[in-house]
N, C-alpha and C positions, 0 to 999 in steps of 0.2 A: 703094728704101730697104731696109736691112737691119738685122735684130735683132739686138742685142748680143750679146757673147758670157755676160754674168750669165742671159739669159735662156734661153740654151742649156742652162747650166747648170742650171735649174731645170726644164728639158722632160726633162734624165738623171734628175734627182732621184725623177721624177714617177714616171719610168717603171721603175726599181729599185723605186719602192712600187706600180707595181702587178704587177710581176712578183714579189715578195715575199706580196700580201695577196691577191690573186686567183688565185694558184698557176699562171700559163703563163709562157712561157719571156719570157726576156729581149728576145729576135729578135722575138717576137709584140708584147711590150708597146711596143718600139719601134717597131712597126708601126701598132698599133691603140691607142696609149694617147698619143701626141705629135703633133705639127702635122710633123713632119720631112716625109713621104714625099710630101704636097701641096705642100712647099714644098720642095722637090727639082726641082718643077716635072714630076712624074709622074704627073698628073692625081689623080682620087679611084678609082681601081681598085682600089686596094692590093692589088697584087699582089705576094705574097713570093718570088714566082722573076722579078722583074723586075730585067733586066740592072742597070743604077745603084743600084737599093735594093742588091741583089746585091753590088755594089763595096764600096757602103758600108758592110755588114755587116763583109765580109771585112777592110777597114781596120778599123773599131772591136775587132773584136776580138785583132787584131792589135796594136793600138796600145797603147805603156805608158800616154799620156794619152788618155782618150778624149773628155773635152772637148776640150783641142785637137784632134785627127782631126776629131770632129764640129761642131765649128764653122768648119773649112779647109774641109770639106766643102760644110756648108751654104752659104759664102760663094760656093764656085766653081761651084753648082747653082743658087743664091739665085731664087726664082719672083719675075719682077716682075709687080705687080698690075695690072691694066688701070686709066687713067687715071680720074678721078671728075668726069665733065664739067658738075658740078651742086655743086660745091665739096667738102663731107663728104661728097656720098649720091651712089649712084647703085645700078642696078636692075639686073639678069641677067633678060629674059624667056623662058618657058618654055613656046615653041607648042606643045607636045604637050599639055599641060594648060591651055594659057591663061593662067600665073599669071606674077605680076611678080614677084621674089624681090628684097626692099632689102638696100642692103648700105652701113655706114658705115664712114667713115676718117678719123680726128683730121687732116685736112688743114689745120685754121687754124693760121695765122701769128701773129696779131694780138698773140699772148700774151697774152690773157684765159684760154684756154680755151675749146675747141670748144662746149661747152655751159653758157660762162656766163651771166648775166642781160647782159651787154653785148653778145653775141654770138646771141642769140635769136632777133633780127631775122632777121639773115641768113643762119641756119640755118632758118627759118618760108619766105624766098626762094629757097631752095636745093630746096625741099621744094614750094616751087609752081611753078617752072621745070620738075623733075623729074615730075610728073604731068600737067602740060599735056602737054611730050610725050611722057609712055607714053601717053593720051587721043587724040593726034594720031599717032604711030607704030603704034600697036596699041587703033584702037578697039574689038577686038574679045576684046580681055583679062578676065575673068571673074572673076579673085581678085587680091587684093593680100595678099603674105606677109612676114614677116619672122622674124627670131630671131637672137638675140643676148643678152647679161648686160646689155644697157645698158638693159634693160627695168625693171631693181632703179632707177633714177632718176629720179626725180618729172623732173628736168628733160628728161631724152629722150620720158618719156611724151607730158609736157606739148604736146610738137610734135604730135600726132597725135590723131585728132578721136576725142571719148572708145567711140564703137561699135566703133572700129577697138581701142584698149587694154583695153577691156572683154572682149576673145576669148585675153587674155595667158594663158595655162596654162605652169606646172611643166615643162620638156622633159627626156628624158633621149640629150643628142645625144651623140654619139661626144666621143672626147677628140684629134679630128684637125683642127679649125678655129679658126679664131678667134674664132667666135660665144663661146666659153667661154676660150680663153684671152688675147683680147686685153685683157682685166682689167689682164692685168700688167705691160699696156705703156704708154709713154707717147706723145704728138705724135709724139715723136723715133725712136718705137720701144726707146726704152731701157728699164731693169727702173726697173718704179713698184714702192719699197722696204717700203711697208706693207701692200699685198696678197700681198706675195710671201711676207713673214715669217709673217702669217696662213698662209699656203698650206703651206708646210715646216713651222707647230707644229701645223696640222690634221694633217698625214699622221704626224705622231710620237704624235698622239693616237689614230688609227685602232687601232678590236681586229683581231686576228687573221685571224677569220672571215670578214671582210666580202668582200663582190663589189662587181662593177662600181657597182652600184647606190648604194653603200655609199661608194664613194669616191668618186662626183662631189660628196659632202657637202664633202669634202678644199675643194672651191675655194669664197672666198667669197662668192662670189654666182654664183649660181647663173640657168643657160641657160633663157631664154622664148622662148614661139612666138606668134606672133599672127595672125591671117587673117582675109578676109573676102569675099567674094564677093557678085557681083549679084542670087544667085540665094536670099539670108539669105531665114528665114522671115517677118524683121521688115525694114523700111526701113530701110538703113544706107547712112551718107554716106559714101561710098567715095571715101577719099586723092587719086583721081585722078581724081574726079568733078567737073562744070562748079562743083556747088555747094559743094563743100570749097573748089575753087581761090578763089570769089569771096570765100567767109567769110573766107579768108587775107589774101584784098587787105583787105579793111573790117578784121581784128582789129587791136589796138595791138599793137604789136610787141613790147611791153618790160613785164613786170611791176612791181608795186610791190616796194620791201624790203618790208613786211607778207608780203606774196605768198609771195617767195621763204624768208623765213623762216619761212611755213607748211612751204613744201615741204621745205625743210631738216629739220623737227620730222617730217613723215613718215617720212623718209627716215632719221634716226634712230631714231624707232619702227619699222619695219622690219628696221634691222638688229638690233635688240635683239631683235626676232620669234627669226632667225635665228640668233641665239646662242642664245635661250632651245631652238630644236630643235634646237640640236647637242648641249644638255648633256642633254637628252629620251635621244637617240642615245646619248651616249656612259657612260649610267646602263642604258638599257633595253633596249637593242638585240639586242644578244647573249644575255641571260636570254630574250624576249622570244620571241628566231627561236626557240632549244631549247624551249620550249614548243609551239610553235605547230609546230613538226617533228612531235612527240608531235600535237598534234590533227589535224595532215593527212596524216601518214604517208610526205610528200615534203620533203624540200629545198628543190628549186624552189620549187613551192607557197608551202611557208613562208615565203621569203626575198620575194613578191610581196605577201607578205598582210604581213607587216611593211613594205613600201614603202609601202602600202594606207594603215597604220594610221599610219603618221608624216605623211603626206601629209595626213590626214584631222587629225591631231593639231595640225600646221601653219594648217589652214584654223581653227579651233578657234581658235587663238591672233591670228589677224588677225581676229578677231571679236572680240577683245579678254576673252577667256574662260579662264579657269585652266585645266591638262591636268593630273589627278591621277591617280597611279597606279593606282587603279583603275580609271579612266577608260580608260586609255591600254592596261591589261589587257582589260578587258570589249569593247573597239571590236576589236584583234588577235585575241581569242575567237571573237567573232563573223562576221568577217574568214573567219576558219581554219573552224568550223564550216560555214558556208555553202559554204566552200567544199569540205569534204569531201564534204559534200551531195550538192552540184552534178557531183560525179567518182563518186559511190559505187564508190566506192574498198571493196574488201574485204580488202586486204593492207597492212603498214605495208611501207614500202621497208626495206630490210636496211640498207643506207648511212644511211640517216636514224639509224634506230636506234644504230649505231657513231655518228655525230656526238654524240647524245646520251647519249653515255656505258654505254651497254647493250650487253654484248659476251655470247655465246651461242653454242657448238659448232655445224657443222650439222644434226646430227639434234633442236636443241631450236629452230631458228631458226626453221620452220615453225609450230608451234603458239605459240613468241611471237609471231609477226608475227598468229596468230588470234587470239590474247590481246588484246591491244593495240588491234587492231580491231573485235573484238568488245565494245568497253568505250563505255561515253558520254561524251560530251566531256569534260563535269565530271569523270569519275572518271579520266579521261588527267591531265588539267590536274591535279587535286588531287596523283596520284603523280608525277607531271612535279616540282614543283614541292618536294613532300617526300621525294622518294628521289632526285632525280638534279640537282635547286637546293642540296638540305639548307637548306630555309630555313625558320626559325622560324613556330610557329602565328601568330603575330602578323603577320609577314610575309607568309605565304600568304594570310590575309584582308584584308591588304592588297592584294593585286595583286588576288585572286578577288572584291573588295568584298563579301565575308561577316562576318557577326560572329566575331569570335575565339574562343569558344565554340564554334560551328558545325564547325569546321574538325576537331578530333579524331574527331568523330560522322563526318565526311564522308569524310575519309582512311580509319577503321579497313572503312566499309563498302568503300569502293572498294579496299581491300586483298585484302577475303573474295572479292569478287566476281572479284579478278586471278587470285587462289588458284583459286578452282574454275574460272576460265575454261583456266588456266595449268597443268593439276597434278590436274585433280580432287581439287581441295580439298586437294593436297598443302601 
């Protein structure tokens, strides 16, 4: 089966924004940013001096249309998938670790839909066929793994015994698989028309600055991981265990409507989660990282401890808790503080500094980078935010959660102190 050509189109689109927002080349992001080069059927190497990638380049760029090129392409290289001898599921094991790696396929026919309440059943039997024999082929298999976006759906969760969904975390996987981009596909493989539209007005949303990091937000919903081994500190009923298999046989197969319209109101609340932290991102993000550049004196750094604080800010919000902005400041502060800490760091990076708007000859670049470092968190943050945000006393004790009062007092000292750090008191 092969993917349409709309959906080509939307792996180009993906990849101009991240060769646009992440700053490498075009060649790179069609490497490292699209499912093309696995599905070229060149294994997961990616290697960019490989003969066929090689071909390909040299047509695309050649080419007046490069969707047509790369979809002629893609059809006359097209990887067939290995058959799913357990209807939707089936398992890739991995002797050198011992782990079963799941992997699913919109194979129903029935037109319900692979994961609807009429189809549960036999998705529940697909899922006990497939564990009896990984149990009987490899009784000697030690984790059971998965990862995929289908994790965002109470009805996929639902299949799997809650210890095993209970190890679901956040992932941040490459942009070369399907686990993230089979979203936008449908049974047929053709382009599903409302994830995809989300998808192209996420990436017209994205700031400037962002990294990889930053743009896996672009899709909507977002790639989980899940695992579980024999070896847990706690008892857990492992997928392929005698005693999941029999629970399978004994459970009803089929939910109530109640049921499912529980599930459904999750799964609304969820995605509403997910809106509410896109608009988090697309207010705080950017102020946020420049700040936190100023308290850790790295880029990198910064750019982790903002993944830190959204993630953190995320978890916050599935607890059903408001994220205010000074919340979402104070948690990034402390985030950036610790972690200057933990590096004792005595220099600000020079690139950091230029991101942040501070530009200095190189005979004054040395005693600013001691200036700077030599300062307290607070008094980075406080000038951070009123020389290089230009943002209102009102505003700063909003992000710094001080009283607005306080904020004058706290600038002018942290100015004396830049002064004599910076100038001997010039």
């Amino acid at each position: 089966m092969e993917w349409s050509r709309d959906f080509t189109a939307l792996v180009l689109h993906f990849a101009l924004h991240v060769s646009r927002v992440d700053g490498v080349s075009l060649d790179q992001a069609l490497l490292r940013g699209t499912p093309l080069y696995p599905n070229f059927m060149l294994g997961t190497a990616f290697d960019p001096t490989e003969v066929v990638w090689q071909e390909f380049l040299a047509g695309y760029h050649a080419a007046s249309d490069h969707l047509e090129w790369t979809h002629a392409f893609y059809l006359a290289h097209a990887r067939q998938y290995p058959p799913h001898p357990y209807g939707c599921f089936r398992y890739h094991y991995h002797p050198e670790t011992r782990t079963a790696g799941l992997h699913f396929g919109n194979l129903d026919t029935s037109g319900f839909g692979a994961l609807s309440r009429e189809r549960r059943g036999e998705r529940l039997g697909e899922l006990r066929a497939m564990f009896t024999d990984l149990q009987r082929s490899h009784p000697e298999a030690e984790m059971f793994a998965g990862g995929s976006w289908l994790y965002n759906l109470p009805a996929y969760r639902t299949l799997f015994p809650p210890e095993y969904i209970a190890t679901a975390t956040p992932t941040t996987p490459g942009f070369t698989f399907f686990n993230v981009w089979g979203q936008f596909l449908d049974g047929a493989w053709r382009l599903r028309s409302a994830p995809s539209r989300e998808f192209v007005a996420r990436m017209e949303r994205a700031t400037g600055h962002a990294r990889t990091d930053s743009i896996l937000l672009c899709f909507p919903r977002r790639a989980f991981r899940s695992g579980v081994t024999r070896n847990a500190p706690r008892p857990v009923t492992l997928p392929f265990s005698p005693r999941y298999t029999s629970e399978v046989r004994r459970k009803d197969m089929r939910l109530t409507h109640a049921e499912w319209g529980e599930l459904e109101l999750i799964d609304e609340i969820e995605r509403s989660r997910r809106d509410a932290l896109a608009a988090l991102m697309r207010e705080h993000e950017a102020p946020l990282y420049r700040l936190l550049v100023v308290l850790t004196g790295d880029r990198d750094v910064a750019l982790d401890c903002v993944q830190d604080t959204f993630t953190r800010a995320y978890e916050h919000l599935r607890k059903g808790r408001t994220v205010t902005t000074p919340w979402l400041y104070k948690v990034g502060r402390n985030r950036a503080i610790d972690e200057f800490r933990r590096r004792k760091r005595e220099q600000v990076d020079r690139d950091a500094l230029y991101d942040i708007g501070i530009e200095s000859t190189a005979e004054d670049m040395v005693s600013l980078r001691q200036a700077f470092a030599a300062l307290s968190s607070d008094d980075r943050a406080i000038l951070s935010l009123a020389g290089i945000e230009g943002l209102s006393g009102e505003e700063i004790a909003a992000r710094l959660g001080i009283r607005h009062g306080a904020v004058r007092t706290r600038l002018q000292r942290a100015r004396e102190r830049f002064r004599t750090l910076y100038g001997g008191g010039q």
